[in-house]
Backbone as XML, in Angstrom:
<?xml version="1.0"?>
<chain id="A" units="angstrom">
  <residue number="1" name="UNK">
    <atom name="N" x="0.850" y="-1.153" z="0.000"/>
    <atom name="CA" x="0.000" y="0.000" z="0.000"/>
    <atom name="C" x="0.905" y="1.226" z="0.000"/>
  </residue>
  <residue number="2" name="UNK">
    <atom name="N" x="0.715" y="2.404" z="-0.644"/>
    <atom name="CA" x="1.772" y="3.207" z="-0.361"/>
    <atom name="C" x="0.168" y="4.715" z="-0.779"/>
  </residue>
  <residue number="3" name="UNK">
    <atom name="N" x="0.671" y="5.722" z="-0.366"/>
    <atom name="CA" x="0.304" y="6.881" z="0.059"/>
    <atom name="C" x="1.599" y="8.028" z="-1.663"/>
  </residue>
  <residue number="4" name="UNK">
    <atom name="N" x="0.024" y="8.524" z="-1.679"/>
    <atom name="CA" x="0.342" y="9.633" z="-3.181"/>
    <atom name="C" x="-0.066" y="11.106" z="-2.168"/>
  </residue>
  <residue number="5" name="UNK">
    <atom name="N" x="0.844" y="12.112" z="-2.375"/>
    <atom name="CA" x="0.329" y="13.986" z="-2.084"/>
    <atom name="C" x="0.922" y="14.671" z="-3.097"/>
  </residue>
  <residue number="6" name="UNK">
    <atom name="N" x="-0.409" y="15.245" z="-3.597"/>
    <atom name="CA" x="0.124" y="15.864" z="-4.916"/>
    <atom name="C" x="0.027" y="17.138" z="-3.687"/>
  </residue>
  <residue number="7" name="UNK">
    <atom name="N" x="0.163" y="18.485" z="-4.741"/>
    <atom name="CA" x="0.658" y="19.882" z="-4.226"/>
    <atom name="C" x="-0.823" y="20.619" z="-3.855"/>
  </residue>
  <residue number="8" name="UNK">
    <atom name="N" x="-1.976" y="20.135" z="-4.287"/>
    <atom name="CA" x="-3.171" y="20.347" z="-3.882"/>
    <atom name="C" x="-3.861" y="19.805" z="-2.939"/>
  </residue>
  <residue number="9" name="UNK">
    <atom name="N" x="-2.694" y="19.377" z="-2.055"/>
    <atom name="CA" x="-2.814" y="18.520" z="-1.114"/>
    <atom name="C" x="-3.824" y="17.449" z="-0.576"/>
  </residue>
  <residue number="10" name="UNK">
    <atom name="N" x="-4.413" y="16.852" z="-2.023"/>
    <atom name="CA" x="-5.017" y="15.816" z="-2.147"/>
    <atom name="C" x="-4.243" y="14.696" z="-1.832"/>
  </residue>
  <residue number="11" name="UNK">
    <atom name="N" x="-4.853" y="13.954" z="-0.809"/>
    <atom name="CA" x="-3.719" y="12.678" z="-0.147"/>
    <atom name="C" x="-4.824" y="11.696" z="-0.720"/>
  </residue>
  <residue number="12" name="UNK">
    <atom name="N" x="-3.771" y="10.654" z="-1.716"/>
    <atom name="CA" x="-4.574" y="9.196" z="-1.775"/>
    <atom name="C" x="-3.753" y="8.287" z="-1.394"/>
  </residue>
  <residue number="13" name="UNK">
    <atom name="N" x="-4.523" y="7.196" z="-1.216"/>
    <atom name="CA" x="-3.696" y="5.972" z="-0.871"/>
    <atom name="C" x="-3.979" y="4.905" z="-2.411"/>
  </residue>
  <residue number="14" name="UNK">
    <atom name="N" x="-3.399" y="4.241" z="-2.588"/>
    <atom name="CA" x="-3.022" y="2.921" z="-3.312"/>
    <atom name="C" x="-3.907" y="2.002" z="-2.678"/>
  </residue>
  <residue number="15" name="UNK">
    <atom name="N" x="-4.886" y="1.258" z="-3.366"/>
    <atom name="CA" x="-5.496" y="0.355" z="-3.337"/>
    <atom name="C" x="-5.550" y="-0.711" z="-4.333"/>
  </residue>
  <residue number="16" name="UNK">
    <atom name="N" x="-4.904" y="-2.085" z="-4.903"/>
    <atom name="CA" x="-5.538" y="-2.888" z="-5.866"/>
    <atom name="C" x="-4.943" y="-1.678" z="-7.097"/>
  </residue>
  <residue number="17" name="UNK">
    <atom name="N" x="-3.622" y="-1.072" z="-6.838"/>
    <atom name="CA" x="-3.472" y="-0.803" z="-8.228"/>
    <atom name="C" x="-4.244" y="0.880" z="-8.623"/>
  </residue>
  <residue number="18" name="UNK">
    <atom name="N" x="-5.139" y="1.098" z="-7.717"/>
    <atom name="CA" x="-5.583" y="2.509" z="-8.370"/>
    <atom name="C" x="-5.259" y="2.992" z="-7.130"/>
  </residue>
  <residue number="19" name="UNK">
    <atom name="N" x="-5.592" y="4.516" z="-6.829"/>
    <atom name="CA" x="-5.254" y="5.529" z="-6.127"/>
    <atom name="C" x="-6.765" y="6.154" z="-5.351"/>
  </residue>
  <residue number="20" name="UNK">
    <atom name="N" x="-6.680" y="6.064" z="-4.343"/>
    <atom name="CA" x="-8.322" y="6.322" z="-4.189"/>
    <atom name="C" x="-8.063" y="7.747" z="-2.857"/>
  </residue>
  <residue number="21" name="UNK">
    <atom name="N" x="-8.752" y="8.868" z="-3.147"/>
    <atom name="CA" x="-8.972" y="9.896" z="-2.113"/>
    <atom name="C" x="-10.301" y="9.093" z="-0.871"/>
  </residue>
  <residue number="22" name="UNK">
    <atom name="N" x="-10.085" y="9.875" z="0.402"/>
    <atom name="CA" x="-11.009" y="9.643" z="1.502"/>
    <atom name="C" x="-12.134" y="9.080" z="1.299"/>
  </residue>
  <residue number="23" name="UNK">
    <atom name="N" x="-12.854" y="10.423" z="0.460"/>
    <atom name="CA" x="-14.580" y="9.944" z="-0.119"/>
    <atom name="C" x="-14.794" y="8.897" z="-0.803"/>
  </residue>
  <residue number="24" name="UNK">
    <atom name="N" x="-13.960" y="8.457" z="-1.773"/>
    <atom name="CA" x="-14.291" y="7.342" z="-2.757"/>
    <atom name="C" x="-13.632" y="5.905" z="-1.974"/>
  </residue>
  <residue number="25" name="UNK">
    <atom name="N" x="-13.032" y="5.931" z="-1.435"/>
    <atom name="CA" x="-13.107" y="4.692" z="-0.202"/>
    <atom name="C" x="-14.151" y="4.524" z="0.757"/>
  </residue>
  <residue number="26" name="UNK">
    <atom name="N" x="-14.408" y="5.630" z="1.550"/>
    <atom name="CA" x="-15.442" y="5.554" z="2.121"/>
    <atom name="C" x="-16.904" y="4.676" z="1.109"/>
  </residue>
  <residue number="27" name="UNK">
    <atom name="N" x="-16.956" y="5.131" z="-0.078"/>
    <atom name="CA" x="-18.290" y="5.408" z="-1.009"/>
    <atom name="C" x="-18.042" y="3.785" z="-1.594"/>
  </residue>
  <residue number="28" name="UNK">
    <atom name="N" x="-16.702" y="3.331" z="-1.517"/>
    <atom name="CA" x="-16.436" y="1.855" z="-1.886"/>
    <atom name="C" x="-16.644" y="0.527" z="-0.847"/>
  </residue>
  <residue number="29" name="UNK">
    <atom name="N" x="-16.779" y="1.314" z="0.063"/>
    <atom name="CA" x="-16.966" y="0.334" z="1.421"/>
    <atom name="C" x="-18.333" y="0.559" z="1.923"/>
  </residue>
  <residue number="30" name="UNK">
    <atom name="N" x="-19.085" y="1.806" z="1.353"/>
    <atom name="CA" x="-20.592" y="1.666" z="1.623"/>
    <atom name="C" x="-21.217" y="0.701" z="0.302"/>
  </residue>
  <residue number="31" name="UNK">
    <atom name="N" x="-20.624" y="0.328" z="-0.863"/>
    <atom name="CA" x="-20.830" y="-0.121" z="-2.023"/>
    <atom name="C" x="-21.226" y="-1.725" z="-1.564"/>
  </residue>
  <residue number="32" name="UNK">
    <atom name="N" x="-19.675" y="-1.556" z="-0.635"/>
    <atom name="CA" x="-19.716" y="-3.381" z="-1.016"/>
    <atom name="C" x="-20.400" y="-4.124" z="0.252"/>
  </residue>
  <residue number="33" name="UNK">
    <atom name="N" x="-20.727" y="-3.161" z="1.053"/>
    <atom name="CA" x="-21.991" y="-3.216" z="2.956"/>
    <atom name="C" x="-23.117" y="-3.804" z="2.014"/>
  </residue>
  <residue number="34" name="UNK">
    <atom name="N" x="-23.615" y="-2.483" z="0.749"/>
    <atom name="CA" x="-24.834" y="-3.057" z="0.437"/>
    <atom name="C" x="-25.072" y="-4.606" z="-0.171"/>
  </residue>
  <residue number="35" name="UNK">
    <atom name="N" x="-24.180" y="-4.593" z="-0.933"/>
    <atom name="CA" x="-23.835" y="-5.730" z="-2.018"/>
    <atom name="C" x="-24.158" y="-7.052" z="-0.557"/>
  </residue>
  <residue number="36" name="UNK">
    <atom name="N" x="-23.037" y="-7.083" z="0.332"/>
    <atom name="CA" x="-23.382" y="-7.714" z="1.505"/>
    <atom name="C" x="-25.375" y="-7.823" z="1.950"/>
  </residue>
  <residue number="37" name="UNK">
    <atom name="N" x="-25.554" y="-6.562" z="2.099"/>
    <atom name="CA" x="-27.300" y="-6.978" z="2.908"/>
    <atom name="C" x="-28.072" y="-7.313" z="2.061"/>
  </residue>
  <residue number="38" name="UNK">
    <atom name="N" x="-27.727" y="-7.670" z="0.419"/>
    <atom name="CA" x="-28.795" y="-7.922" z="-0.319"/>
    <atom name="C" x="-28.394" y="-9.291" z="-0.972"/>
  </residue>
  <residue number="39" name="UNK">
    <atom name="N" x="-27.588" y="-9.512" z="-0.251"/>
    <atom name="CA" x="-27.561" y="-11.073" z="-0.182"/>
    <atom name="C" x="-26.431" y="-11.691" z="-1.304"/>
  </residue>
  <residue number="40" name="UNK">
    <atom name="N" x="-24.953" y="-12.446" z="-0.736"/>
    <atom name="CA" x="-24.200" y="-12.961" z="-2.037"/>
    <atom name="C" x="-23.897" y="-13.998" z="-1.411"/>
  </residue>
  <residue number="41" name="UNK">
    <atom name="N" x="-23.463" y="-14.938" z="-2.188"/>
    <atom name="CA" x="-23.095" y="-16.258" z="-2.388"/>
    <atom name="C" x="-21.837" y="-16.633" z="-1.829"/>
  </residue>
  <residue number="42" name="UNK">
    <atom name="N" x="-21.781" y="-17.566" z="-0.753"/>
    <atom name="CA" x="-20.818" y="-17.866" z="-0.181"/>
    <atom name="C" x="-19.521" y="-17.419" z="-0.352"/>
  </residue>
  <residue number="43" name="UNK">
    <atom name="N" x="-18.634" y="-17.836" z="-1.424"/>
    <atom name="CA" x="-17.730" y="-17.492" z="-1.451"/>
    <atom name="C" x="-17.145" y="-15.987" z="-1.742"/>
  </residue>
  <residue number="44" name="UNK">
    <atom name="N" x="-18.484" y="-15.305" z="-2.609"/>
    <atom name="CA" x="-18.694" y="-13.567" z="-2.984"/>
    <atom name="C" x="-18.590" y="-13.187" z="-1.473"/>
  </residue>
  <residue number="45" name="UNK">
    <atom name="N" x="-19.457" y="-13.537" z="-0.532"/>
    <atom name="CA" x="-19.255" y="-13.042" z="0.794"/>
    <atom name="C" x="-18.143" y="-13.035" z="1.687"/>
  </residue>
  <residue number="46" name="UNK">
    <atom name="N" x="-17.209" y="-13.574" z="1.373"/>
    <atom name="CA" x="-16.063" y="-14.094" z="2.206"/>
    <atom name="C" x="-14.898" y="-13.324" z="1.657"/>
  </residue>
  <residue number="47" name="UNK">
    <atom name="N" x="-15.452" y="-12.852" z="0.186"/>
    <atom name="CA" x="-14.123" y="-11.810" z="-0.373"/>
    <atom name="C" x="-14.105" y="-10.487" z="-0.270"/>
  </residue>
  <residue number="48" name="UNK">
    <atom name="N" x="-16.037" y="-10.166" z="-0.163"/>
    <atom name="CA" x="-16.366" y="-9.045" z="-0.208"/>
    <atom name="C" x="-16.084" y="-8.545" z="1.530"/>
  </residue>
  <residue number="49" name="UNK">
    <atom name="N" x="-16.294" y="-9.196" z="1.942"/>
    <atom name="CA" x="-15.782" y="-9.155" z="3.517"/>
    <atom name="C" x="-14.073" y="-8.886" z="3.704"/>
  </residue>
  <residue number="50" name="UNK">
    <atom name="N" x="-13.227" y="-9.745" z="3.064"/>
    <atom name="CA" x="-12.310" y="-9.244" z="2.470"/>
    <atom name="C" x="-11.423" y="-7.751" z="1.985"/>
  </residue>
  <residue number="51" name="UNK">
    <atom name="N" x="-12.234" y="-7.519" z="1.278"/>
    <atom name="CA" x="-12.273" y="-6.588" z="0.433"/>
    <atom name="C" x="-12.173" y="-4.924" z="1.077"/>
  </residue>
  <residue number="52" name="UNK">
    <atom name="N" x="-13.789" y="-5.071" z="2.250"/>
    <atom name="CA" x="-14.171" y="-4.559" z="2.998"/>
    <atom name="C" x="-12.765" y="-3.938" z="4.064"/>
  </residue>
  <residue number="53" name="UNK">
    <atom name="N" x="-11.993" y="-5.171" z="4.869"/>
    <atom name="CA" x="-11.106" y="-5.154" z="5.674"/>
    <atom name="C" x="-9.835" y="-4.368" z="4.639"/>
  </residue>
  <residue number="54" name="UNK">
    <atom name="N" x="-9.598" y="-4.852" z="3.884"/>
    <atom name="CA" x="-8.627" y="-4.030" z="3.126"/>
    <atom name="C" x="-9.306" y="-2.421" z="3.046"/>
  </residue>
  <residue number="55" name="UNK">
    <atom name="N" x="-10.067" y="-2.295" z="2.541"/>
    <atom name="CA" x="-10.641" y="-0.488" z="2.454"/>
    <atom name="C" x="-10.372" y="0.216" z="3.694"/>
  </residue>
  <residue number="56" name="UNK">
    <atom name="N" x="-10.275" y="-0.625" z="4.716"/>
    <atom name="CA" x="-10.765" y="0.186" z="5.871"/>
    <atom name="C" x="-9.749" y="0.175" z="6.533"/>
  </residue>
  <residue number="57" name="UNK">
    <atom name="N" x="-8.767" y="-0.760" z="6.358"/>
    <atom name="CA" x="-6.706" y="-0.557" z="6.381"/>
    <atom name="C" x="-6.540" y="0.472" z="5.625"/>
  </residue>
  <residue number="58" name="UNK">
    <atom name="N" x="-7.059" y="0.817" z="4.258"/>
    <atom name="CA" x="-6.322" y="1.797" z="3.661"/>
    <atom name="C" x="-6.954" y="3.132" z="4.063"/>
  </residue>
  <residue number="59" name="UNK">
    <atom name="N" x="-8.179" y="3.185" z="4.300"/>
    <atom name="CA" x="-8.766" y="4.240" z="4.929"/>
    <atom name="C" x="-7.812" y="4.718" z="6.199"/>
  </residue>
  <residue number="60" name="UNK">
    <atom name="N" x="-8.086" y="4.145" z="7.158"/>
    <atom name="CA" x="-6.979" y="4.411" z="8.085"/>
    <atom name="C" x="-5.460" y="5.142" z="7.987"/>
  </residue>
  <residue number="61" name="UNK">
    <atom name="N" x="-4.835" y="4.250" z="6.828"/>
    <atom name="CA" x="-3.438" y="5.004" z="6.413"/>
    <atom name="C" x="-3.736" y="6.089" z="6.335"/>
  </residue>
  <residue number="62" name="UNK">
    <atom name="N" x="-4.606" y="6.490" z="5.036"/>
    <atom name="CA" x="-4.775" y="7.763" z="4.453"/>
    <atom name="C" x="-5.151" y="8.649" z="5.668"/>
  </residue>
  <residue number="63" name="UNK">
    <atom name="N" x="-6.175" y="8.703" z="6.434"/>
    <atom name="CA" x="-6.442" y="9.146" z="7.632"/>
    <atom name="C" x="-5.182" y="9.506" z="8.519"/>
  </residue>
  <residue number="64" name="UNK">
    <atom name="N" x="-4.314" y="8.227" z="8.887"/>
    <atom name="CA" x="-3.001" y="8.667" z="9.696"/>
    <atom name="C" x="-2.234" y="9.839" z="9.230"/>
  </residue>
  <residue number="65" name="UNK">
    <atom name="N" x="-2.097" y="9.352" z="7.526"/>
    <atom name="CA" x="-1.396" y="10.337" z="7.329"/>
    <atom name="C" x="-1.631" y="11.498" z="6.724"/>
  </residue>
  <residue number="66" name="UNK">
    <atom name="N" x="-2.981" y="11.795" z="6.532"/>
    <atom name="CA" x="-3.515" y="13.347" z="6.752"/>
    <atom name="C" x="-3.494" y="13.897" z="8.523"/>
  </residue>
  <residue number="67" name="UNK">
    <atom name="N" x="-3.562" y="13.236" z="9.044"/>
    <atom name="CA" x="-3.145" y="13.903" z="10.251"/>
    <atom name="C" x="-2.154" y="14.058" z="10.582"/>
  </residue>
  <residue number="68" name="UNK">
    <atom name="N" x="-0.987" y="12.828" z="10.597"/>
    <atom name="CA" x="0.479" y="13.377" z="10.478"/>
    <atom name="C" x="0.803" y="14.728" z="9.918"/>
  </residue>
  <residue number="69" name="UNK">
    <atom name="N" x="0.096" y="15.156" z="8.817"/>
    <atom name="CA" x="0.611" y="15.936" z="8.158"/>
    <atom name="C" x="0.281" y="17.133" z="8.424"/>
  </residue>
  <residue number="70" name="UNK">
    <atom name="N" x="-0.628" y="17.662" z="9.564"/>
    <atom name="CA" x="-1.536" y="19.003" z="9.538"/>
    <atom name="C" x="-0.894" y="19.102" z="11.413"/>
  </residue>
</chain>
C-alpha cells in the first residue's frame, strides 16, 4: 500500500493498483456493505468481507497520514 500527495494537497492511498482519495473509499466500502445486505453467495461473501477489511486498512493510512501531516 503506499500513500500519493500531490501539491493540492489531495492525499490518496493505493489500493488494488488505483489511487483512491477519503470519499471514494469511504463510497467503496458503503458499495460493497450493500452488495453484503442484499444477499451474495458464499464465497462472494467471504471476499467481499475481504475486500471490505482491506478499504478500511487503507482508509486508516490515508487518515493517519492526513493527520500526520496538519
Amino acid at each position: 500500500m503506499s500513500i500519493q500527495i500531490n501539491f493540492a494537497h489531495d492525499i490518496r492511498v493505493e489500493y488494488r493498483g488505483h489511487f483512491y482519495a477519503e470519499d471514494e473509499l469511504r463510497e467503496s466500502i458503503w458499495l460493497v456493505n450493500m452488495e453484503l445486505r442484499n444477499g451474495l453467495p458464499r464465497r462472494e461473501r467471504i471476499e467481499a468481507k475481504r475486500q471490505i477489511a482491506e478499504m478500511e486498512a487503507a482508509l486508516e493510512a490515508l487518515l493517519n497520514t492526513a493527520e500526520a501531516g496538519h
